[in-house]
ZALOBA-258570 format. One record per residue: x, y, z of N, C-alpha, C in turn; residue number from 1; residue in one letter. Coordinates in nm, 2 decimals, padded with zeros to 4 digits. Example, Ala and Ser with C-alpha at 12.3 -4.5 7.8 and 13.67 -1.06 7.14 Angstrom:
<rofis>
((01.32, -00.57, 00.78), (01.23, -00.45, 00.78), (01.32, -00.33, 00.78), 1, a) ((01.28, -00.22, 00.71), (01.37, -00.11, 00.71), (01.29, 00.00, 00.79), 2, s) 
</rofis>
This chain:
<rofis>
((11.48, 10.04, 10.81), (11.36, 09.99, 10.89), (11.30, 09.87, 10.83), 1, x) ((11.28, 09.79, 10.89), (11.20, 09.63, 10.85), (11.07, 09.70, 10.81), 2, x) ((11.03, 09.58, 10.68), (10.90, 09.64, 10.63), (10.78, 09.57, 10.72), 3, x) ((10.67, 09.67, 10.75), (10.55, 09.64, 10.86), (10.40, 09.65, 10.82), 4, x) ((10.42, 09.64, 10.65), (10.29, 09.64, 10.57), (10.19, 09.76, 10.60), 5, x) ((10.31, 09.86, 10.62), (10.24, 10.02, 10.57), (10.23, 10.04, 10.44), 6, x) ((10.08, 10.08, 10.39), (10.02, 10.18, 10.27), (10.08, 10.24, 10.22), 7, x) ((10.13, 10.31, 10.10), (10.18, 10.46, 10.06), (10.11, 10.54, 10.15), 8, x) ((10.00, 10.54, 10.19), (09.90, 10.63, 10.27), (09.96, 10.64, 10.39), 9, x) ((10.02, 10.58, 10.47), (10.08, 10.54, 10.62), (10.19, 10.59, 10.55), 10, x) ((10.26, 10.63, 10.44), (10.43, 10.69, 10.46), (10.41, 10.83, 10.46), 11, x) ((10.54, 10.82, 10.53), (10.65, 10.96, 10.55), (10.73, 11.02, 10.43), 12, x) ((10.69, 11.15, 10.46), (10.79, 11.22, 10.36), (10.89, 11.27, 10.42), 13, x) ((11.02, 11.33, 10.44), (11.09, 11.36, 10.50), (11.22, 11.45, 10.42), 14, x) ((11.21, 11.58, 10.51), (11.29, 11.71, 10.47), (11.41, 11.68, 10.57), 15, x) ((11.52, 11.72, 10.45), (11.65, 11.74, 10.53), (11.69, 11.90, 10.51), 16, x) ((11.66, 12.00, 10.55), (11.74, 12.12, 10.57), (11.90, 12.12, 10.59), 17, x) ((11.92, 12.19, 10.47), (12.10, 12.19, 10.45), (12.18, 12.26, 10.42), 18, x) ((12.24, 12.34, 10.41), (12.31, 12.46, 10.36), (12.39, 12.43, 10.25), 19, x) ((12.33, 12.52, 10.16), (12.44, 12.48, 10.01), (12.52, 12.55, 09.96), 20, x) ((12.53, 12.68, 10.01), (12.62, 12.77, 09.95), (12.66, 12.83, 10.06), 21, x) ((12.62, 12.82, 10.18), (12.68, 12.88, 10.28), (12.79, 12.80, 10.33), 22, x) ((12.90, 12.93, 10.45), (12.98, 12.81, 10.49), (12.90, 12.68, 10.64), 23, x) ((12.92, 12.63, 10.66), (12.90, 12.51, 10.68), (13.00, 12.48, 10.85), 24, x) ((12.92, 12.47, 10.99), (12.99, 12.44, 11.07), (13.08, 12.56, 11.11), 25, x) ((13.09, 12.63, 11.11), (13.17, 12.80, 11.12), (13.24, 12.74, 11.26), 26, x) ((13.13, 12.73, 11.40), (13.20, 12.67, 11.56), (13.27, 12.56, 11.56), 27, x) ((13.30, 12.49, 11.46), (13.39, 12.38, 11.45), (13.54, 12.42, 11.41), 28, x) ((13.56, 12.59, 11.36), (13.64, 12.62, 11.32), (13.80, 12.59, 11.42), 29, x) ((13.71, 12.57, 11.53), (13.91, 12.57, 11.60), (13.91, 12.41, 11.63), 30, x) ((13.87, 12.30, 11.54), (13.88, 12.18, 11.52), (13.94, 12.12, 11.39), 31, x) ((13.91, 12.21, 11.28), (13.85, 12.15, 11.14), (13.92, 12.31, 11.05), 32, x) ((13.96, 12.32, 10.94), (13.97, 12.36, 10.88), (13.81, 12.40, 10.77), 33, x) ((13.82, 12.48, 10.72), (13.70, 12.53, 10.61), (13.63, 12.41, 10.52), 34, x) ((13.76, 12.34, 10.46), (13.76, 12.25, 10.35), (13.71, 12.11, 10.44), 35, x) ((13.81, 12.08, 10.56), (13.74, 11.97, 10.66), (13.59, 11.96, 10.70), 36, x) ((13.56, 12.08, 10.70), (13.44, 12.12, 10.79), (13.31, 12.08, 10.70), 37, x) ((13.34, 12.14, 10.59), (13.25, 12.11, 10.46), (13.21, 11.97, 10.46), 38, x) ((13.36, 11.92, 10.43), (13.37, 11.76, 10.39), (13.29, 11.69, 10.50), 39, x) ((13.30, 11.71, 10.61), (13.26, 11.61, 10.76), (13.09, 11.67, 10.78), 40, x) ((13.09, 11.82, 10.73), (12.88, 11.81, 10.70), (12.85, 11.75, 10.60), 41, x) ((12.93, 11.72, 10.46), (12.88, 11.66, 10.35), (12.82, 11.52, 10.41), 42, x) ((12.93, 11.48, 10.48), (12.94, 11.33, 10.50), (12.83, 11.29, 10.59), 43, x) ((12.80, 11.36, 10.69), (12.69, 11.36, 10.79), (12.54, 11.36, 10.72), 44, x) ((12.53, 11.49, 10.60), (12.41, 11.47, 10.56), (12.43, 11.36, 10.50), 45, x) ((12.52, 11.31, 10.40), (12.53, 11.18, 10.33), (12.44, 11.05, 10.39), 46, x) ((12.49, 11.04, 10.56), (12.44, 10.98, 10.65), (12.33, 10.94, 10.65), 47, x) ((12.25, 11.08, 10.71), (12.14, 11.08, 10.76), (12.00, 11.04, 10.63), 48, x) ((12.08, 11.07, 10.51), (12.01, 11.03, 10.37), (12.00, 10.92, 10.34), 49, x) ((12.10, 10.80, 10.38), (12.14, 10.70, 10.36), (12.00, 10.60, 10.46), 50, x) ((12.03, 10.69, 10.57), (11.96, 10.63, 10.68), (11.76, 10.66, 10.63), 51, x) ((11.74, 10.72, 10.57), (11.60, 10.76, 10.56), (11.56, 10.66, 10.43), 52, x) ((11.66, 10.68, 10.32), (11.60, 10.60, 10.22), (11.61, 10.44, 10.21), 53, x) ((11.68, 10.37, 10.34), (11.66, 10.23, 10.41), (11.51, 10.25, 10.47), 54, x) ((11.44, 10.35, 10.54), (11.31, 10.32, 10.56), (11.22, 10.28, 10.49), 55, x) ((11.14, 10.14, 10.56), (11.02, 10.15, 10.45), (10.89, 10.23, 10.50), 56, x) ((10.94, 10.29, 10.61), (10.84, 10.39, 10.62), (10.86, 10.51, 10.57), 57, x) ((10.95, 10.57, 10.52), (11.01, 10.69, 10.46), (10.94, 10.64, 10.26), 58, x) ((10.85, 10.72, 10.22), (10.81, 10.72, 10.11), (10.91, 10.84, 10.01), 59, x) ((10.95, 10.94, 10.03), (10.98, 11.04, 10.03), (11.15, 11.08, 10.07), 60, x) ((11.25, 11.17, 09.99), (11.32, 11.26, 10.09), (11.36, 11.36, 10.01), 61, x) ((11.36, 11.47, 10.08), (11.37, 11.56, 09.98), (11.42, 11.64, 10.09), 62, x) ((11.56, 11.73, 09.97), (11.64, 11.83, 10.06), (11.60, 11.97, 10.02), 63, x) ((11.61, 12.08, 10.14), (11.54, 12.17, 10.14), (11.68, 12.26, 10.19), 64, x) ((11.73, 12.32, 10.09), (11.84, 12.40, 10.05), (11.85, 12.54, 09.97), 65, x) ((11.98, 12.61, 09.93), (11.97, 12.71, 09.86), (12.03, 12.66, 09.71), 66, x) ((12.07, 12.54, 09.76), (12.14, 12.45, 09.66), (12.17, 12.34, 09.65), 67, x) ((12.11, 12.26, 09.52), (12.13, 12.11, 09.57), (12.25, 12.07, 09.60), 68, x) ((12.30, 11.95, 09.74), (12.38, 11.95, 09.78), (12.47, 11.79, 09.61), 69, x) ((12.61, 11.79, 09.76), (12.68, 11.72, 09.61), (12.63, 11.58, 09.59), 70, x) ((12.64, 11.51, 09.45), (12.54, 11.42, 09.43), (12.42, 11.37, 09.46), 71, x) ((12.33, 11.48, 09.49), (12.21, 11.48, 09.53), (12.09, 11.45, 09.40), 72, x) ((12.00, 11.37, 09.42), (11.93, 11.32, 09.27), (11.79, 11.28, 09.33), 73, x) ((11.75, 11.34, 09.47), (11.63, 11.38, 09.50), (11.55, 11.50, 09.43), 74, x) ((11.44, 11.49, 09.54), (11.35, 11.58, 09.54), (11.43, 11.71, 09.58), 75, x) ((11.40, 11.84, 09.52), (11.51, 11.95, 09.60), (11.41, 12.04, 09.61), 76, x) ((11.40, 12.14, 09.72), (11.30, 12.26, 09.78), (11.38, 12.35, 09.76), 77, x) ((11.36, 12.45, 09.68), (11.45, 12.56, 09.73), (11.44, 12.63, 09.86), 78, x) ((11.56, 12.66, 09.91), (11.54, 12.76, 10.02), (11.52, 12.90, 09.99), 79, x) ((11.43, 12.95, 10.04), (11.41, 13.11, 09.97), (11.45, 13.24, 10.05), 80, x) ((11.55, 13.14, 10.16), (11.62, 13.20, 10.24), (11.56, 13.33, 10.37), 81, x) ((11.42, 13.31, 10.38), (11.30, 13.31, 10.48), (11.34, 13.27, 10.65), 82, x) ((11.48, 13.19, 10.66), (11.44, 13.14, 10.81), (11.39, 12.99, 10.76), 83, x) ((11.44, 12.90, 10.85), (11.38, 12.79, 10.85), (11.24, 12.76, 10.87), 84, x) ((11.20, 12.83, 10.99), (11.06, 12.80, 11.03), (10.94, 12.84, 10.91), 85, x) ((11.00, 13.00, 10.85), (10.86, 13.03, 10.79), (10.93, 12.95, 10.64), 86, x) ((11.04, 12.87, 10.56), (11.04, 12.79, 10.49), (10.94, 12.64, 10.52), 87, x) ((10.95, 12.62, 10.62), (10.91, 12.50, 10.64), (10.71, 12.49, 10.65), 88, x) ((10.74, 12.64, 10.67), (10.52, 12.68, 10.72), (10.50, 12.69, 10.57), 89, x) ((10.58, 12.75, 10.45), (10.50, 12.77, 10.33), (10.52, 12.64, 10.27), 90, x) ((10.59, 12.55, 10.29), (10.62, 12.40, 10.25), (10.50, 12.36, 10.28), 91, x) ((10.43, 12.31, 10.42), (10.31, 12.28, 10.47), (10.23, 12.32, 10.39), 92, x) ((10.20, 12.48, 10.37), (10.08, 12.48, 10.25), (10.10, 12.48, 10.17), 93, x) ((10.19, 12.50, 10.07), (10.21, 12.48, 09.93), (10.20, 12.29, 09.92), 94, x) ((10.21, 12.20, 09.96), (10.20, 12.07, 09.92), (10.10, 12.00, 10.03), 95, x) ((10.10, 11.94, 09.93), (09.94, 11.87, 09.97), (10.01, 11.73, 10.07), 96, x) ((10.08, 11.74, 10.17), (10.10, 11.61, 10.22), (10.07, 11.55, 10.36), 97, x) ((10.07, 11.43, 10.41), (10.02, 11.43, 10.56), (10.19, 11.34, 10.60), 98, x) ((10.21, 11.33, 10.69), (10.28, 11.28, 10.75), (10.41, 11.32, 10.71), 99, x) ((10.50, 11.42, 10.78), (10.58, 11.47, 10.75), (10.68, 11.51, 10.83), 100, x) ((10.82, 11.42, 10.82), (10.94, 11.46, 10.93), (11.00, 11.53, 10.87), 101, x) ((11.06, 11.61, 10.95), (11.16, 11.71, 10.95), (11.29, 11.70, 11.02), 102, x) ((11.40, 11.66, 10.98), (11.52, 11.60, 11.05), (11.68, 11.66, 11.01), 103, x) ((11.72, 11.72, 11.12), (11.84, 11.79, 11.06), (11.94, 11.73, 11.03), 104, x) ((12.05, 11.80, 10.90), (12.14, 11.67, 10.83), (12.27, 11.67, 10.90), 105, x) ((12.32, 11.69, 11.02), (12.40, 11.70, 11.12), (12.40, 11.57, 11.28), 106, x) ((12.34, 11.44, 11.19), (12.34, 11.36, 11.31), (12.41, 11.22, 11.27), 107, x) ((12.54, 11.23, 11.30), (12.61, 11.12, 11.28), (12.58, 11.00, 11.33), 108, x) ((12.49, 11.00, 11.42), (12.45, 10.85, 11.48), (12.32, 10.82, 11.49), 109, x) ((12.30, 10.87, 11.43), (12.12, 10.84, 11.38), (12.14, 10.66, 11.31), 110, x) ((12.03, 10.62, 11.37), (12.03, 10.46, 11.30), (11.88, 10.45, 11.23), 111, x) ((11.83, 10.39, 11.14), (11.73, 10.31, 11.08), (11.61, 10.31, 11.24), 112, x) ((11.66, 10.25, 11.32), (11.59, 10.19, 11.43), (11.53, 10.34, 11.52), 113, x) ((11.62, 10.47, 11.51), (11.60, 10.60, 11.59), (11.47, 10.64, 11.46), 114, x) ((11.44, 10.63, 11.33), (11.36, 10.69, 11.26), (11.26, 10.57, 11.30), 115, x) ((11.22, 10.50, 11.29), (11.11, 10.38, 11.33), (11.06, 10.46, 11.45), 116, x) ((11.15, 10.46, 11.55), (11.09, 10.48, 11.72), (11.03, 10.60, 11.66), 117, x) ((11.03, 10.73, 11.62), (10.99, 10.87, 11.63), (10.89, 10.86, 11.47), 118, x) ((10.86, 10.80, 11.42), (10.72, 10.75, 11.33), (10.65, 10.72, 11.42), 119, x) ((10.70, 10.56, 11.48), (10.59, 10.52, 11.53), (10.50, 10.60, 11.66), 120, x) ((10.58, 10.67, 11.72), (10.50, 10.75, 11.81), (10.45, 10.84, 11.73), 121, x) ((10.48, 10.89, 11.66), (10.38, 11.03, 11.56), (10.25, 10.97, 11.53), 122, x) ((10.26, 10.84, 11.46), (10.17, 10.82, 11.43), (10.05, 10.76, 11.54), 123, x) ((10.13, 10.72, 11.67), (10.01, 10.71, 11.75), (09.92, 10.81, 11.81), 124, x) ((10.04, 10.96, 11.84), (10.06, 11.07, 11.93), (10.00, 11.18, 11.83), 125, x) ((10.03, 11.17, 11.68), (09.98, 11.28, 11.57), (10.14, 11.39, 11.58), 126, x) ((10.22, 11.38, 11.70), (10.36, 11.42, 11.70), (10.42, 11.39, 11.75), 127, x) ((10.52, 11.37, 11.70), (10.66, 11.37, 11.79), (10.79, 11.45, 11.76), 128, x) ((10.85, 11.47, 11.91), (10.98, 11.54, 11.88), (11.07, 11.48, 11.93), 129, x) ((11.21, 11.52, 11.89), (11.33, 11.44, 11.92), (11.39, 11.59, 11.95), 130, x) ((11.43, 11.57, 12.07), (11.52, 11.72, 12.11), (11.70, 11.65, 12.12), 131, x) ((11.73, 11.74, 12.11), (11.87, 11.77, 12.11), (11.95, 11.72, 12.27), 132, x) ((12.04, 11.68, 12.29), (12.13, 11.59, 12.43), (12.09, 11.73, 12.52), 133, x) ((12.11, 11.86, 12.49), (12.06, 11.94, 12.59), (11.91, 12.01, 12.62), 134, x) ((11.86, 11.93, 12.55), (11.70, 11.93, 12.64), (11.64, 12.09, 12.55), 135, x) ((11.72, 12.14, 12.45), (11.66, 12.31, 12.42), (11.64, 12.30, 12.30), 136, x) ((11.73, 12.25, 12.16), (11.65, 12.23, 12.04), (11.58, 12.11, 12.02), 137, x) ((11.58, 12.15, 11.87), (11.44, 12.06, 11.82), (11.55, 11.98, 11.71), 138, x) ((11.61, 11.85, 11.72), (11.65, 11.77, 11.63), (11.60, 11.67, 11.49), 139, x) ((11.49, 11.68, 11.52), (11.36, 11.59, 11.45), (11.20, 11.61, 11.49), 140, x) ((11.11, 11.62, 11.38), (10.95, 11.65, 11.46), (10.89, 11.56, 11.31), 141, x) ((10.84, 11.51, 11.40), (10.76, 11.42, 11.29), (10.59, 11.45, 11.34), 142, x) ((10.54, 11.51, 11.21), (10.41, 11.53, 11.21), (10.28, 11.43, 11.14), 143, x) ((10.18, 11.40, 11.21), (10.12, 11.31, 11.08), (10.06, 11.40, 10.99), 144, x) ((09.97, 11.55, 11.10), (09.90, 11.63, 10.97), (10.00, 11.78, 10.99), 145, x) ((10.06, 11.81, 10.89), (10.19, 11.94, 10.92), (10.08, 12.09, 10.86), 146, x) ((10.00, 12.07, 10.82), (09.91, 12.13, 10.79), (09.87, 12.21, 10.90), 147, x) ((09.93, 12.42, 10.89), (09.91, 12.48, 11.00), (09.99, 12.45, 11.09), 148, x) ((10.04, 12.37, 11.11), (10.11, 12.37, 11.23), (10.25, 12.50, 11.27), 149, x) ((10.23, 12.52, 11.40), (10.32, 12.64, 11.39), (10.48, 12.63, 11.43), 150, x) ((10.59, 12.60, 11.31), (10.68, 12.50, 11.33), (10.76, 12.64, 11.41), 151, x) ((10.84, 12.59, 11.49), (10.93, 12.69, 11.64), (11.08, 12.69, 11.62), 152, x) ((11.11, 12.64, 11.48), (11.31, 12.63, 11.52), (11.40, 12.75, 11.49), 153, x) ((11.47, 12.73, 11.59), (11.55, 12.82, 11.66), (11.60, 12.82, 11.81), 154, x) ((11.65, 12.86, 11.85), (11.68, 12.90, 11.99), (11.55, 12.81, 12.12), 155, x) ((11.59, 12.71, 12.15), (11.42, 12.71, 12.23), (11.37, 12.63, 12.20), 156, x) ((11.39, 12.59, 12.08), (11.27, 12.51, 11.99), (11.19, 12.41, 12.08), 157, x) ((11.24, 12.33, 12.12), (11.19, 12.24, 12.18), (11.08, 12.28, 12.29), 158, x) ((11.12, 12.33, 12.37), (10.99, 12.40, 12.49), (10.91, 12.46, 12.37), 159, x) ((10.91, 12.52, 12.24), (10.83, 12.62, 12.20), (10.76, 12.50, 12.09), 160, x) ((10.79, 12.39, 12.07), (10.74, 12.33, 11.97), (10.65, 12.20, 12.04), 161, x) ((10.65, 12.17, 12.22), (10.63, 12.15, 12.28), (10.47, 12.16, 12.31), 162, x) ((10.49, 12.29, 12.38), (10.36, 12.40, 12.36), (10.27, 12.40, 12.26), 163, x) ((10.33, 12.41, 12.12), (10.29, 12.42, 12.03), (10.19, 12.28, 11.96), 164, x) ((10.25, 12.19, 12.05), (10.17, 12.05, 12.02), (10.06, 12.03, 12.13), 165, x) ((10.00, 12.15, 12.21), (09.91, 12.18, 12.30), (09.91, 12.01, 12.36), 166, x) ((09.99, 11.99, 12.43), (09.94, 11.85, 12.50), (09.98, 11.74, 12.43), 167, x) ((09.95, 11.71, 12.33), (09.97, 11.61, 12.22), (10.07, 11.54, 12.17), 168, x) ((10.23, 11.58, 12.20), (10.33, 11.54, 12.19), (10.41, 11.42, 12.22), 169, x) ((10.44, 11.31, 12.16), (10.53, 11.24, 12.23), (10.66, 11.29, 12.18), 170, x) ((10.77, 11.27, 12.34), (10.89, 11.31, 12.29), (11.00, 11.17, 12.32), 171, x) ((11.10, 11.16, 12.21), (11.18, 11.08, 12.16), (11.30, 11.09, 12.21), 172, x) ((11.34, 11.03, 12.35), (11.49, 11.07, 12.38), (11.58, 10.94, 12.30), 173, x) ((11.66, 10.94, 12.19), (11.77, 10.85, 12.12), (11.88, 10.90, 12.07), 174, x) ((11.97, 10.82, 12.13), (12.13, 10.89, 12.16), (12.14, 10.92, 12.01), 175, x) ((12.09, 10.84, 11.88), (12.12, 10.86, 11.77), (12.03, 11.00, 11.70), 176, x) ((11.92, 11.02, 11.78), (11.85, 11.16, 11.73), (11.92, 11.29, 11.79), 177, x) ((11.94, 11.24, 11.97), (12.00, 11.37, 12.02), (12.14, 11.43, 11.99), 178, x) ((12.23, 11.37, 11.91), (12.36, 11.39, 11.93), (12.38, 11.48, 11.76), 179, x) ((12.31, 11.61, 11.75), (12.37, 11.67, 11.67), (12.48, 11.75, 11.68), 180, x) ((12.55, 11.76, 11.56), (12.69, 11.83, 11.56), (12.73, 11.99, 11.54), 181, x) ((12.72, 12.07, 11.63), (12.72, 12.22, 11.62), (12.86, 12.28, 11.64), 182, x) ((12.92, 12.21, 11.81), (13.00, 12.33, 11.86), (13.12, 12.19, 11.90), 183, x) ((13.27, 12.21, 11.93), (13.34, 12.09, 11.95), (13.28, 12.02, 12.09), 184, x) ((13.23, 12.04, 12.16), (13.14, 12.04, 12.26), (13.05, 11.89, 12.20), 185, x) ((12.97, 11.93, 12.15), (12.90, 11.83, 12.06), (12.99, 11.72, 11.99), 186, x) ((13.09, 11.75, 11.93), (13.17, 11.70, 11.85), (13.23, 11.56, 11.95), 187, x) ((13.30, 11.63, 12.05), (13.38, 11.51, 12.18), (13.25, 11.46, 12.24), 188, x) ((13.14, 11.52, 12.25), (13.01, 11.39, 12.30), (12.99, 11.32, 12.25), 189, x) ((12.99, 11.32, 12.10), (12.92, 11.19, 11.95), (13.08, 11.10, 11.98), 190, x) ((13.21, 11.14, 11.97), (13.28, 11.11, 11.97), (13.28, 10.97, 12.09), 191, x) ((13.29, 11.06, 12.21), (13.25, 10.95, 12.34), (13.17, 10.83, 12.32), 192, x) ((13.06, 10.83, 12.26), (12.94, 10.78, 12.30), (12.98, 10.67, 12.16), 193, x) ((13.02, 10.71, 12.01), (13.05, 10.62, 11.92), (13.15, 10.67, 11.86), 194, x) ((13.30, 10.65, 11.90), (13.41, 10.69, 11.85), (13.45, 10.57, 11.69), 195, x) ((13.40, 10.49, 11.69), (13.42, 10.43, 11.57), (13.35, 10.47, 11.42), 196, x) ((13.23, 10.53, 11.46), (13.11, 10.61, 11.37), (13.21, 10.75, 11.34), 197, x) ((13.21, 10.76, 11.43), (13.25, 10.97, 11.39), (13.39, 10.95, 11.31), 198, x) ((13.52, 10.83, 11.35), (13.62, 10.84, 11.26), (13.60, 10.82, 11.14), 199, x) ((13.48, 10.76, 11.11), (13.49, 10.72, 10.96), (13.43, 10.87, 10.90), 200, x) ((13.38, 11.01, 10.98), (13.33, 11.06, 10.89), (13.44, 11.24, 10.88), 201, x) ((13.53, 11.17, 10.96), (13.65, 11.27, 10.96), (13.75, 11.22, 10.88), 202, x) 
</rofis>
């Protein structure tokens, strides 16, 4: 992100949720082998970390795991294996912070330019969401005050996290936010849309 003479006060912190001891992409299995599968999430969150600590609105990143992932020399949250949602509600109150994205580490085409657009609306909106290519999860939520907020991921997220922003939401349609990697489904869409990106991470 180009710097825009934001405060420490005006930055973002930003959680990557990641699995560290689990296996990793399971529905990729009739694509990818075990060991492939690992490697091509490593490389994705590698990605999306790469892409956050180029922000100069990103103050912060810190991965929120059961284990720090490989080469990792951030901030680390334990996961206390809770579910995402009520990990992410005792994060809220346990730290004192305002402005807070949440972005899953499964988006190979996320650019510098997709985190700018989904700040800058949070910060006009107080939220924003980035849903998923099929309109039902929640791929990114950037909050300015995360405090109480009732975070919804899972199944739905999106309509439920929606709601949950009682009116107040801007939402972020960017081919680089929406295109996370779950099922081979997902896999041949990122593929379509930037076949030169996804080879480099297979």
């Amino acid at each position: 992100c180009s710097g825009d003479g934001r405060t420490a006060a005006m930055s973002w912190t930003a959680v990557i949720p990641f699995k560290g001891t689990a296996a990793r992409k399971t529905r990729l299995a009739d694509l990818f082998s075990t060991d492939q599968r690992r490697d091509f999430s490593q490389r994705m969150f590698d990605h999306v970390r790469d892409i956050l600590t180029a922000c100069d609105a990103i103050h912060d990143v810190a991965l929120l795991s059961d284990a720090p992932a490989q080469g990792w020399a951030g901030a680390f949250i334990h996961d206390e294996g809770r579910g995402l949602t009520a990990e992410l509600a005792a994060l809220a109150t346990a730290r004192v912070t305002q402005r807070l994205l949440i972005i899953h580490a499964d988006l190979p085409l996320v650019r510098a330019e997709d985190i700018e657009a989904l700040t800058r609306e949070a910060d006009r909106a107080t939220l924003a969401i980035a849903p998923d290519r099929g309109g039902t999860g929640t791929n990114a939520l950037a909050l300015v005050d995360p405090a109480g907020f009732p975070f919804q991921f899972g199944v739905g997220s999106f309509a439920r996290h929606i709601d949950a922003g009682q009116g107040r939401a801007a939402i972020v349609h960017r081919a680089g936010l929406s295109h996370d990697i779950d099922t081979p489904d997902d896999y041949r869409a990122a593929c379509r849309v930037a076949p030169d990106e996804m080879k480099r991470l297979i």
